[in-house]
ZAZASE-773019 format. One line per field, with one value per residue: residue number from 0; residue in one letter; y, z, x of N, C-alpha, C in turn. Coordinates in steps of 0.2 Angstrom, whole numbers, plus 2048, in hexadecimal, padded with zeros to 3 digits. Last residue first. Example, Ala and Ser with C-alpha at 12.3 -4.5 7.8 and 13.67 -1.06 7.14 Angstrom:
<drenbas>
num	c(1; 0)
residu	c(S; A)
nv	c(7F5; 7E4)
nw	c(823; 827)
nu	c(840; 842)
cav	c(7FB; 7EA)
caw	c(824; 827)
cau	c(844; 83E)
cv	c(800; 7F0)
cw	c(827; 827)
cu	c(840; 842)
</drenbas>
This chain:
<drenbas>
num	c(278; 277; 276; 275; 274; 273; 272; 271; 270; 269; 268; 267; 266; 265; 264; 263; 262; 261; 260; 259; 258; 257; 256; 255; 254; 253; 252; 251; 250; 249; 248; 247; 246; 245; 244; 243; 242; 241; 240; 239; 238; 237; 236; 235; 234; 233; 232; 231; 230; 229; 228; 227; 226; 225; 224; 223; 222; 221; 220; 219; 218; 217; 216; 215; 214; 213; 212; 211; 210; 209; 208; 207; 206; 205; 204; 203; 202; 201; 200; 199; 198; 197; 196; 195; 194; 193; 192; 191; 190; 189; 188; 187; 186; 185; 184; 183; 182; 181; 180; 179; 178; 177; 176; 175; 174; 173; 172; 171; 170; 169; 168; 167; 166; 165; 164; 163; 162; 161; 160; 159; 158; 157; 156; 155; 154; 153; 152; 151; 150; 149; 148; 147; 146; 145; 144; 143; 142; 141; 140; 139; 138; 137; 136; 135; 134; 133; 132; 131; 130; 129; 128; 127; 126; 125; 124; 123; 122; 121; 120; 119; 118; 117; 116; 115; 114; 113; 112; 111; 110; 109; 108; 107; 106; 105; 104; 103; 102; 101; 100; 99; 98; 97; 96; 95; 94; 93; 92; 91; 90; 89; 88; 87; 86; 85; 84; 83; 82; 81; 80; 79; 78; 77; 76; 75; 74; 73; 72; 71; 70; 69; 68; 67; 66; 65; 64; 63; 62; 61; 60; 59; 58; 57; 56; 55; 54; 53; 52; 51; 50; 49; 48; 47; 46; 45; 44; 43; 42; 41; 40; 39; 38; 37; 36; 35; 34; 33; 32; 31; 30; 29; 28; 27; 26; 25; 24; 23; 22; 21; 20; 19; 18; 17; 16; 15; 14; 13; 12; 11; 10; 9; 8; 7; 6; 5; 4; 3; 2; 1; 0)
residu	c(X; X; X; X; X; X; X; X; X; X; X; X; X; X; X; X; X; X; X; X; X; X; X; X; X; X; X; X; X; X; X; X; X; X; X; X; X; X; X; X; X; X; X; X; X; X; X; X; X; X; X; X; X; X; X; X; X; X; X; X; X; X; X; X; X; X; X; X; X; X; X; X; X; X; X; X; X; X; X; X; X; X; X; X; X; X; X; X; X; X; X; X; X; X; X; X; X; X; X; X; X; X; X; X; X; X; X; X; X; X; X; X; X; X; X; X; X; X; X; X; X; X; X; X; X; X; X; X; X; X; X; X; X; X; X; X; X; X; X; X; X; X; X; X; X; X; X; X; X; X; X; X; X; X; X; X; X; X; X; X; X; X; X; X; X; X; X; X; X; X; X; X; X; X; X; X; X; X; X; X; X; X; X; X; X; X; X; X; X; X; X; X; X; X; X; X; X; X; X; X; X; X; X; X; X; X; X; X; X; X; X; X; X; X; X; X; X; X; X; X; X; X; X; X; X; X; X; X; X; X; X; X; X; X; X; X; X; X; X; X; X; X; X; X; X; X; X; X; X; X; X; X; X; X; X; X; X; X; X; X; X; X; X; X; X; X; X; X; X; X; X; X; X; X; X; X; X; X; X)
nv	c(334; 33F; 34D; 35B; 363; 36A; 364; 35C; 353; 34D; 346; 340; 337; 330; 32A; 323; 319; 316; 30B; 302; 2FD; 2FF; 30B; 315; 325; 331; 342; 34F; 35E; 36A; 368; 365; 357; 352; 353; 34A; 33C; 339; 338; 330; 326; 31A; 316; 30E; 312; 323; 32E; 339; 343; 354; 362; 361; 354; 34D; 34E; 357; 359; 34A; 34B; 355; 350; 344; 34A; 356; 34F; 340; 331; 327; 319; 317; 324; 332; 342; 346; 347; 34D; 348; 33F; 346; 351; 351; 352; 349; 347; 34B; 35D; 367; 377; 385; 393; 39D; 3A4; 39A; 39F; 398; 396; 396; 391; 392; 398; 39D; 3A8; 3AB; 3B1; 3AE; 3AD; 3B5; 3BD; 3BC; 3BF; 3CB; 3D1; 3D5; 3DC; 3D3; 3CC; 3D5; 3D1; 3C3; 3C4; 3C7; 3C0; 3B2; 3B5; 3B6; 3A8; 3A2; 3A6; 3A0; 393; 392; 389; 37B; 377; 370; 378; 377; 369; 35E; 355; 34A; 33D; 335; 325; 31A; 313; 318; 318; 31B; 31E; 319; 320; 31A; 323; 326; 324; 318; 315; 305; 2F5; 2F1; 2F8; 301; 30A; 317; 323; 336; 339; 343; 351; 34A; 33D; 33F; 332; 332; 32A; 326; 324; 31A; 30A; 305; 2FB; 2F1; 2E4; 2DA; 2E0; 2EC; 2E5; 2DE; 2E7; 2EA; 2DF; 2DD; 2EA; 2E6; 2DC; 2DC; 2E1; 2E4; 2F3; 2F4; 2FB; 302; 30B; 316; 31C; 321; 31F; 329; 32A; 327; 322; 31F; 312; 307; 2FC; 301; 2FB; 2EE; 2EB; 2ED; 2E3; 2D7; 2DA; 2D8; 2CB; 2C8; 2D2; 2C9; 2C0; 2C1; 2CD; 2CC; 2DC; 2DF; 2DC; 2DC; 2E2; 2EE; 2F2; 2F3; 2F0; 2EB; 2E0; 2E3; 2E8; 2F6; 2FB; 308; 319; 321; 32A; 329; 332; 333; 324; 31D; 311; 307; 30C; 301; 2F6; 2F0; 2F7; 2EE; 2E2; 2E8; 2EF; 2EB; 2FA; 30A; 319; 327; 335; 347; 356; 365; 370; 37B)
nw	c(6D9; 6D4; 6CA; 6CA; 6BE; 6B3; 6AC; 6A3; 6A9; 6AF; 6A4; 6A0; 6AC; 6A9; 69F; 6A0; 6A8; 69F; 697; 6A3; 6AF; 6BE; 6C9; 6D6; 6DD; 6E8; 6EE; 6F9; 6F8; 6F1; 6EB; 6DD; 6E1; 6E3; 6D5; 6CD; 6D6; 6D3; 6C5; 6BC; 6B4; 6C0; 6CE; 6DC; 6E6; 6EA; 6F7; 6FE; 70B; 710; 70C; 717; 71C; 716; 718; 710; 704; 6FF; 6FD; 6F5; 6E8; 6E5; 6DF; 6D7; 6CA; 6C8; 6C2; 6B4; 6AB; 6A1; 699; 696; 697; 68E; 690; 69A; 6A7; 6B7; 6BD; 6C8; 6D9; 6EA; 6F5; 709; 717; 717; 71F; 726; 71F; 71E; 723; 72E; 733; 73C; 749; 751; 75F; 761; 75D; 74E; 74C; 74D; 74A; 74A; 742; 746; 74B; 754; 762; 768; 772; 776; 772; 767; 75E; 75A; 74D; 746; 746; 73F; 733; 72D; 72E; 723; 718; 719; 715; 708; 702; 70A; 70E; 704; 710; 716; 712; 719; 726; 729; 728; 732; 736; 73C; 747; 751; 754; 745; 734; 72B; 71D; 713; 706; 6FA; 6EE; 6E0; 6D6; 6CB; 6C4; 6C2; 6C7; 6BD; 6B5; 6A5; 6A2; 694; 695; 6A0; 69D; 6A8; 6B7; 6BE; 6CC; 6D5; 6E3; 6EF; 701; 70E; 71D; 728; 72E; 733; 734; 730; 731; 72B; 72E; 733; 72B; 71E; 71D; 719; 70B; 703; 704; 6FC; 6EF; 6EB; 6E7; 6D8; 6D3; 6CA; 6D0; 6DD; 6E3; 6EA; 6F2; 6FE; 707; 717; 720; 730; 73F; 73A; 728; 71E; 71B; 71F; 719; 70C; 70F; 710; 703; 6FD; 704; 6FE; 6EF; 6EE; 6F5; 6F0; 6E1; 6DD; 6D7; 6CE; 6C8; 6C2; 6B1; 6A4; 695; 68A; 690; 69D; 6A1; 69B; 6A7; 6AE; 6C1; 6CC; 6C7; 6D0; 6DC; 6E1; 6EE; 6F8; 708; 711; 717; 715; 71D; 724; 71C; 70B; 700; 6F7; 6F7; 6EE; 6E2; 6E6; 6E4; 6D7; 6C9; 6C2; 6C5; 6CB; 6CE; 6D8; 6DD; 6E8; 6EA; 6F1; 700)
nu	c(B3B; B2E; B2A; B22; B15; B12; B05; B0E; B11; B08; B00; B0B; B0A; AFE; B00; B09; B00; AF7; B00; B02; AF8; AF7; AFD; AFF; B04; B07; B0B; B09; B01; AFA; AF0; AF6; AF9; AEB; AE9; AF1; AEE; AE0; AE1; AE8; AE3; AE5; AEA; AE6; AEC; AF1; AF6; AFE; B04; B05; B07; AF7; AF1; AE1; AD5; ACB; AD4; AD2; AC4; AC2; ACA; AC5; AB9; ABC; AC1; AB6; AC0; ABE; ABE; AC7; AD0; AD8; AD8; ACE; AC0; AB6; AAC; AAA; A9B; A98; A93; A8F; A94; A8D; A8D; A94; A9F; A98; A97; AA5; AAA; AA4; A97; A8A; A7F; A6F; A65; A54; A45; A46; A56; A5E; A72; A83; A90; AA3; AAE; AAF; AA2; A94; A91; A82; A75; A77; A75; A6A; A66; A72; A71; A66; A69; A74; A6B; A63; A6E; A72; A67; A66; A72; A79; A8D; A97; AA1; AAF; ABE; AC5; AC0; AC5; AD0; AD6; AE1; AE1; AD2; AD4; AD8; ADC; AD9; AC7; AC0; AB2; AAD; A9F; A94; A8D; A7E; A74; A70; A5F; A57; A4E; A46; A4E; A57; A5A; A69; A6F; A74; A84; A7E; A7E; A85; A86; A8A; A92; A90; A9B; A9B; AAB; AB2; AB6; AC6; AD5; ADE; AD6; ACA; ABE; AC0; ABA; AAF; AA6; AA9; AA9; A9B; A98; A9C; A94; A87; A7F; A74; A7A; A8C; A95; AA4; AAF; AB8; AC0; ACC; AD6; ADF; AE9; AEB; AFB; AFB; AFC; B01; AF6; AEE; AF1; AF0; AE5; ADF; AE6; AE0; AD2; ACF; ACE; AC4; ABA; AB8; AB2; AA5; AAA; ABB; AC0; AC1; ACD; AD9; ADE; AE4; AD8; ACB; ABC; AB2; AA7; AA9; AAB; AB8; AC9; AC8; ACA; AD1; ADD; AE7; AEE; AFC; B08; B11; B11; B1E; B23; B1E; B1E; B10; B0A; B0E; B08; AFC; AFA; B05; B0C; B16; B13; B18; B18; B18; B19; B1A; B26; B24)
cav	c(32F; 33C; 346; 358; 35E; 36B; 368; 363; 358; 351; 34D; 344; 339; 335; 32D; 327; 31D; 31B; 310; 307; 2FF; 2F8; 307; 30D; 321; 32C; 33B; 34B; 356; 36A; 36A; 369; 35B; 352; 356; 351; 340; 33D; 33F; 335; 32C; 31B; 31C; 30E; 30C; 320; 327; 336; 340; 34F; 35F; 367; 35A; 34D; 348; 354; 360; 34D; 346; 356; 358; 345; 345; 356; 351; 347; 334; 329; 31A; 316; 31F; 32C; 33C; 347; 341; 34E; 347; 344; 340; 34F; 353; 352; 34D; 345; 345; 357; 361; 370; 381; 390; 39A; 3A6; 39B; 39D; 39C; 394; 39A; 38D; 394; 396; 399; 3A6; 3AD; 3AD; 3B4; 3AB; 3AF; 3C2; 3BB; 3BA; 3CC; 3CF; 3D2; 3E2; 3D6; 3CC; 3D3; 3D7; 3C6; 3C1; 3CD; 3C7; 3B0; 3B3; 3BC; 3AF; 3A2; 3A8; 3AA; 396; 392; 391; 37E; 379; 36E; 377; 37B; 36C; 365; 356; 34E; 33E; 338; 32C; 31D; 314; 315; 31A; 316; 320; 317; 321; 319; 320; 327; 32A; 317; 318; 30D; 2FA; 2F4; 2F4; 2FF; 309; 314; 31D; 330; 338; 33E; 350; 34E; 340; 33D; 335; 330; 32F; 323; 328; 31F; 30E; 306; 2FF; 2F6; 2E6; 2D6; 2DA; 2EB; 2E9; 2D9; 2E2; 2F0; 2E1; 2D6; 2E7; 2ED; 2DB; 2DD; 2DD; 2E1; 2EF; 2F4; 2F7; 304; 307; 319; 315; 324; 31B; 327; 329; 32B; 321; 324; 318; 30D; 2FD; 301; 301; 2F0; 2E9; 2F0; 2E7; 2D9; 2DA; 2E1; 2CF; 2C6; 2D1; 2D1; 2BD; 2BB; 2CC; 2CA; 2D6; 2E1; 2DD; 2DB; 2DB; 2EA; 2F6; 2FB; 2EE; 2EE; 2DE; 2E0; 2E1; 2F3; 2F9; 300; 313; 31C; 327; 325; 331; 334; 328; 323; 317; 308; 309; 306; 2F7; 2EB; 2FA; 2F6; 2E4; 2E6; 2F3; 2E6; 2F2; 303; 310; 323; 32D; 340; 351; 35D; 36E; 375)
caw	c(6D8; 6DB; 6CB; 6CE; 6C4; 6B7; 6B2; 6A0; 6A5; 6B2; 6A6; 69B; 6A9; 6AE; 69E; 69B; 6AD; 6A4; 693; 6A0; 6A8; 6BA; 6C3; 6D3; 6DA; 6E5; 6EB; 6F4; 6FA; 6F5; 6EE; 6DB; 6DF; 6E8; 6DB; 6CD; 6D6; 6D7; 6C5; 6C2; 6B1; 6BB; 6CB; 6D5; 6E5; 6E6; 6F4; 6FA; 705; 710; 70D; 710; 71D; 714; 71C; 716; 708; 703; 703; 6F9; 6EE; 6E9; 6E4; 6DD; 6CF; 6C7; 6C6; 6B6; 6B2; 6A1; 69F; 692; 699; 68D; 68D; 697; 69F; 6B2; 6BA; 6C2; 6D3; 6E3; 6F2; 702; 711; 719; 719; 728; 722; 71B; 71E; 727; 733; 736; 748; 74F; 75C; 761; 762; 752; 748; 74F; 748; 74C; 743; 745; 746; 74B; 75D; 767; 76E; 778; 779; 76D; 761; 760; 753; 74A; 748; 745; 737; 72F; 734; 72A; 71B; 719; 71B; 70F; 704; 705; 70E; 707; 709; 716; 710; 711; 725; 728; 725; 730; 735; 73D; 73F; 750; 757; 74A; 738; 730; 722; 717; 70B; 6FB; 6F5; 6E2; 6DB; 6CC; 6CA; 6BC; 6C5; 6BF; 6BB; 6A8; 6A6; 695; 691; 69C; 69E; 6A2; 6B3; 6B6; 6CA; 6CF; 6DF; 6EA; 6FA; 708; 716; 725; 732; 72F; 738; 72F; 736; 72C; 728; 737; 730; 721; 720; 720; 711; 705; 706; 704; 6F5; 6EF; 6EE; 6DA; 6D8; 6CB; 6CC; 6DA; 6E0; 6EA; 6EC; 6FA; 704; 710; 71E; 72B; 73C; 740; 72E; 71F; 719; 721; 71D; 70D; 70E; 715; 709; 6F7; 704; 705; 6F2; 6EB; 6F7; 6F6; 6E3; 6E1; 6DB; 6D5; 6C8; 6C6; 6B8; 6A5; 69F; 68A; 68B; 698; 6A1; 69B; 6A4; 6A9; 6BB; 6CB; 6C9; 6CA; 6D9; 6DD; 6E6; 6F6; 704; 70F; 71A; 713; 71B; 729; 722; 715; 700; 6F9; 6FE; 6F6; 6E5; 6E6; 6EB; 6DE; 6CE; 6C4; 6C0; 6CC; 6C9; 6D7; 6DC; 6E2; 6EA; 6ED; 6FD)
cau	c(B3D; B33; B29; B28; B16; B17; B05; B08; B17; B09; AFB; B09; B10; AFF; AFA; B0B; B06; AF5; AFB; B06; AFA; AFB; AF8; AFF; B00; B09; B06; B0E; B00; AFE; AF0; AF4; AFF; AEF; AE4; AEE; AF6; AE1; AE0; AEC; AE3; AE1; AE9; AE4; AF1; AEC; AF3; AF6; B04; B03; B0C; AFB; AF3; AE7; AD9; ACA; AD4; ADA; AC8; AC1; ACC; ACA; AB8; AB6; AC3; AB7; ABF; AC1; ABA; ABE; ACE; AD6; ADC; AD2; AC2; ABB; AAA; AB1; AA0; A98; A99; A8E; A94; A8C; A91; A8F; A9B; A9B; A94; A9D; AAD; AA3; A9E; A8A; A85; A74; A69; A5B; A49; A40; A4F; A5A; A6B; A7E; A8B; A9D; AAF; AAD; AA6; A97; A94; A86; A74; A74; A7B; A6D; A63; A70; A78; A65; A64; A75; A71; A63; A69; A78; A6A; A61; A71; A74; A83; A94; A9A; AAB; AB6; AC8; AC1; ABD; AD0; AD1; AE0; AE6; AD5; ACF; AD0; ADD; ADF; ACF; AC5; AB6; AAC; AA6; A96; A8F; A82; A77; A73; A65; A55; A55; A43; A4A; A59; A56; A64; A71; A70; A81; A83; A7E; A82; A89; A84; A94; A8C; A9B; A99; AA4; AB1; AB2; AC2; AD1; ADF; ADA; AD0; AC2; ABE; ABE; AB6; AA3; AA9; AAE; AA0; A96; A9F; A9C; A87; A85; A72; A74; A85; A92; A9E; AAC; AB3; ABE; AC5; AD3; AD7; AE6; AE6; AF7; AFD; AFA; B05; AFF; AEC; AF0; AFA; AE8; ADF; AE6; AE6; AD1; AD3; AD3; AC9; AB9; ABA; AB9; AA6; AA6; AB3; AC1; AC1; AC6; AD6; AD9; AE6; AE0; ACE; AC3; AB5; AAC; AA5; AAB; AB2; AC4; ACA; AC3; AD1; AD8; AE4; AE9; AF8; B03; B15; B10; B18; B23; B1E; B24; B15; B0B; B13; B0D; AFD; AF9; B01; B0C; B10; B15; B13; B1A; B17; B1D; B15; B24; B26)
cv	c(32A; 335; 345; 350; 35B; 367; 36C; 369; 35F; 354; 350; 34B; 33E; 339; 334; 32B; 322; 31C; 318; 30F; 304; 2FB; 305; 30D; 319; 327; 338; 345; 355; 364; 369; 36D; 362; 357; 358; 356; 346; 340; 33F; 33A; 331; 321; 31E; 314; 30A; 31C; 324; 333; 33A; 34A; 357; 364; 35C; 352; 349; 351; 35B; 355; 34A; 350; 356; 34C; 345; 353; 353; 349; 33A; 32F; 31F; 316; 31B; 326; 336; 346; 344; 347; 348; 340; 344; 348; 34E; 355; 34C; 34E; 342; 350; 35E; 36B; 37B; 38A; 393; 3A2; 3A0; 3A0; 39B; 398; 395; 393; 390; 398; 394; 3A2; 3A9; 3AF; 3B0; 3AF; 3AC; 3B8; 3BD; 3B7; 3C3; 3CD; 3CF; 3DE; 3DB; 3CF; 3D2; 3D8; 3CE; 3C4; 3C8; 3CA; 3BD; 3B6; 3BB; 3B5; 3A7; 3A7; 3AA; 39E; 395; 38C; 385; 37A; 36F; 374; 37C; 372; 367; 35F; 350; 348; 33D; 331; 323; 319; 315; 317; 319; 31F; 319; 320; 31E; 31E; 321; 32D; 31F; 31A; 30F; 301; 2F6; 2F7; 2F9; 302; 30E; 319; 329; 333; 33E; 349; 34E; 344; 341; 336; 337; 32F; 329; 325; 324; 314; 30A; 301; 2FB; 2EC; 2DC; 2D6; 2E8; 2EC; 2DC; 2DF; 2E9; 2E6; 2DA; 2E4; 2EB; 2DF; 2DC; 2DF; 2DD; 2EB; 2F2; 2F9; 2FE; 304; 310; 317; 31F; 31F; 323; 328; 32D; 325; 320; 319; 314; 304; 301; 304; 2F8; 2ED; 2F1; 2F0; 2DF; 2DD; 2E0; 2D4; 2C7; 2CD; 2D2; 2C5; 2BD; 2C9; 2CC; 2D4; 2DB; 2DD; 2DE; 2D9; 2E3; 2EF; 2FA; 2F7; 2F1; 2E4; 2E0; 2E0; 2EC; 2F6; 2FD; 30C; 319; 325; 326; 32E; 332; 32B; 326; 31E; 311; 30B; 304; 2FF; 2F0; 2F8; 2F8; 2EB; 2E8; 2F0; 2EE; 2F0; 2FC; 30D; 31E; 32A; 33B; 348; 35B; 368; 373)
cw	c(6DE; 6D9; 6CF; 6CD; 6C5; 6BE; 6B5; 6A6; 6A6; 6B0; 6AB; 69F; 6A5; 6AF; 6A5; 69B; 6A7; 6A8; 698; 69D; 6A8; 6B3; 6BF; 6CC; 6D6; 6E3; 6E7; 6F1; 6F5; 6FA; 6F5; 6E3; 6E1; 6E6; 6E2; 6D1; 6D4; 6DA; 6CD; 6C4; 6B5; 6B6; 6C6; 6CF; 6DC; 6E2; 6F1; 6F8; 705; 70A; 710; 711; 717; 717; 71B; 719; 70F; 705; 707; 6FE; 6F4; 6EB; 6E8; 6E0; 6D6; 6CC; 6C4; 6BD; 6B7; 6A7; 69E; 697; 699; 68E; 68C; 696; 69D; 6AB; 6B5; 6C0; 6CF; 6DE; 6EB; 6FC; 70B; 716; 71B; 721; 723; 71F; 71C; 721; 72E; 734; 73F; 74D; 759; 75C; 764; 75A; 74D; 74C; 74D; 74A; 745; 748; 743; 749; 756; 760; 76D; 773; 77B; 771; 765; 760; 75B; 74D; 749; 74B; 73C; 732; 736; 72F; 722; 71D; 71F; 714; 709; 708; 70B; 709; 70B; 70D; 713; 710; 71E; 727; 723; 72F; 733; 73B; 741; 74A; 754; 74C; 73E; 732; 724; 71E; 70E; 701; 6F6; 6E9; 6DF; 6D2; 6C7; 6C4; 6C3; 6C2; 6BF; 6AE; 6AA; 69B; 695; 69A; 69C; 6A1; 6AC; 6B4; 6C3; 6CB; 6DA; 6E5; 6F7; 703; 715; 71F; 72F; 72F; 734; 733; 736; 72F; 729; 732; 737; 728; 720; 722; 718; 70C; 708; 706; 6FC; 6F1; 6F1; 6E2; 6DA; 6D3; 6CA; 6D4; 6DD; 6EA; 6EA; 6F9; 6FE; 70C; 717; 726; 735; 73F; 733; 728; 719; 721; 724; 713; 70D; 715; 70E; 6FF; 702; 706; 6F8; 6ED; 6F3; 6F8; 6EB; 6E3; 6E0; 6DA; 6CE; 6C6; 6BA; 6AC; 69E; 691; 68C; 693; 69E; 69C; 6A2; 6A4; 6B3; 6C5; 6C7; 6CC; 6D3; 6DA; 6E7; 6EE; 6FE; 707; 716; 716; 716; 724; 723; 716; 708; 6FB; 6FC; 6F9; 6EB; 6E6; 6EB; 6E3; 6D6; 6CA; 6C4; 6C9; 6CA; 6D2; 6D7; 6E1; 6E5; 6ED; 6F7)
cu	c(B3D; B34; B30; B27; B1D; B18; B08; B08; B11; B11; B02; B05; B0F; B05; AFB; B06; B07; AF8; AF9; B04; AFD; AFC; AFA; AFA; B02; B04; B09; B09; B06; B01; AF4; AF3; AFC; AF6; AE7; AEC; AF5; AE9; ADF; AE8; AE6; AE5; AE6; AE2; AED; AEF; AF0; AFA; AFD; B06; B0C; B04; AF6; AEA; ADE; ACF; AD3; ADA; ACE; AC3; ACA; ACE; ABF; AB8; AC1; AB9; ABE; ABE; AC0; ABB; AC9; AD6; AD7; AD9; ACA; ABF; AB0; AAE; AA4; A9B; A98; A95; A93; A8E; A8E; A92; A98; A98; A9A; A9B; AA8; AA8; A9E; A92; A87; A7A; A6E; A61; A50; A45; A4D; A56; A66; A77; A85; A96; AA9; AAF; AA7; A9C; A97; A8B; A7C; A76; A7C; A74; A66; A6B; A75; A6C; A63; A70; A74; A68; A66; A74; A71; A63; A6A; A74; A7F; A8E; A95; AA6; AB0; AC0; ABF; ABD; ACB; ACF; ADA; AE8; ADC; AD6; ACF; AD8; ADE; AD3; AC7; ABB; AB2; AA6; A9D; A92; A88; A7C; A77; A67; A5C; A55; A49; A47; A54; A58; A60; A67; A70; A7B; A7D; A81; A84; A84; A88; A8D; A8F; A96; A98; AA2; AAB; AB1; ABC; ACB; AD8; ADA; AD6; AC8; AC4; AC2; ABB; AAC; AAA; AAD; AA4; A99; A9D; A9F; A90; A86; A78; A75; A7F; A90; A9A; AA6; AB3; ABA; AC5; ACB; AD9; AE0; AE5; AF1; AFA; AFD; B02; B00; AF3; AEF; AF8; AED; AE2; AE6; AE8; ADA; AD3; AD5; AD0; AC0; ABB; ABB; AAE; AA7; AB0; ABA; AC0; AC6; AD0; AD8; AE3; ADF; AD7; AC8; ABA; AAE; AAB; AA8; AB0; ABE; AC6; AC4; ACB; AD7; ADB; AE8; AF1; AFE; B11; B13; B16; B1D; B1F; B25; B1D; B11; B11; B12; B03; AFF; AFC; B06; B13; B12; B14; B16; B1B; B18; B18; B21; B22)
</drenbas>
């Protein structure tokens, strides 16, 4: 089956409210930041002060049109000694269906260095905050987010798998080894994720944003949440690059964003790509 996606311009809230209930598996996106970055035609981001009761609704209709076991992957970010991602995390919760399931640290590996920050330290990481629908995950694709393991432990896990394979035979799916006194086992399709991921900041200038996502970040949610023939969500599209990611992985997707300049932006990257656009 062919991934198809959606572009929609205009307001977030407003086009969620005309998406049905219960018809996204996995939601994810980075909302604009509380500070004053202009990202279209003489706007500027939401203030601090009022950020918290802007996206609360923003979530609530997200939280609509997810699945029964669905996931929210919210990239929600401060600076310096702004504290409104917290405001917002705490009234999550008790304002809509959601429920917290993992905290994600995004470290951005090679960022670019920024200039002289006083007693400030250089913020080389970011929150990713991970919601669910209802007691417990609708999918969970551990497999697609496994990480190799180190070669010493590659060589461990083979001379302990010969060591003990005189005592018995456990399994062609996994090789166990010995450290100290606790056998462990080592998949061959690599270790279990951990929560925290490194990746670069998107350097390439060449879909045109000011705060754009590296692909990294939403692979790895919709490998994690999204089933294959799934659909993704991202109510603040920006530059499409999680519409990319998703198409690319076999996910249908649908995206929002208010400026135009960035729907033609996403329009463009997916002539290029050969992407299915659905009406």
């Amino acid at each position: 089956m062919l991934a198809t996606y959606r572009a929609l311009t205009g307001d977030a809230l407003e086009q969620l409210r005309s998406l049905p209930d219960a018809s996204v598996h996995c939601c994810v996106t980075s909302p604009p930041y509380g500070t004053l970055i202009r990202y279209g035609d003489g706007a500027d981001g939401v203030a601090p002060e009022r950020y918290a009761d802007w996206i609360l609704p923003i979530l609530r209709e997200i939280a609509r049109v997810l699945v029964e076991g669905g996931v929210l992957a919210l990239n929600l970010n401060g600076q310096g000694s702004a504290t409104y991602p917290e405001a917002v995390i705490v009234r999550v919760g008790p304002e809509t269906q959601l429920t917290l399931h993992e905290r994600v640290c995004w470290v951005k590996a090679n960022a670019v260095p920024v200039g002289h920050r006083g007693s400030r330290l250089i913020p080389e990481w970011e929150p990713i905050w991970v919601f669910r629908k209802g007691p417990r995950l609708a999918y969970f694709g551990r497999d697609a987010i496994r990480r190799p393991y180190a070669p010493a432990t590659v060589r461990r896990a083979a001379r302990g798998n010969l060591h003990r394979g005189r005592r018995g035979n456990h399994g062609d799916q996994a090789h166990p080894y010995v450290r100290q006194d606790k056998v462990e086992f080592v998949n061959p399709a690599g270790r279990d994720a951990a929560n925290v991921i490194w990746a670069a900041p998107e350097q390439s200038s060449h879909w045109k944003h000011p705060a754009r996502f590296p692909e990294a970040i939403p692979q790895f949610f919709i490998q994690a949440y999204c089933p294959p023939g799934g659909v993704v969500l991202d109510p603040f599209a920006g530059s499409g690059t999680t519409l990319a990611v998703a198409t690319r992985l076999g996910r249908h997707a649908i995206g929002i964003e208010l400026y135009e300049q960035y729907v033609r932006t996403i329009h463009e990257r997916c002539r290029q790509s050969h992407w299915v656009f659905d009406v």
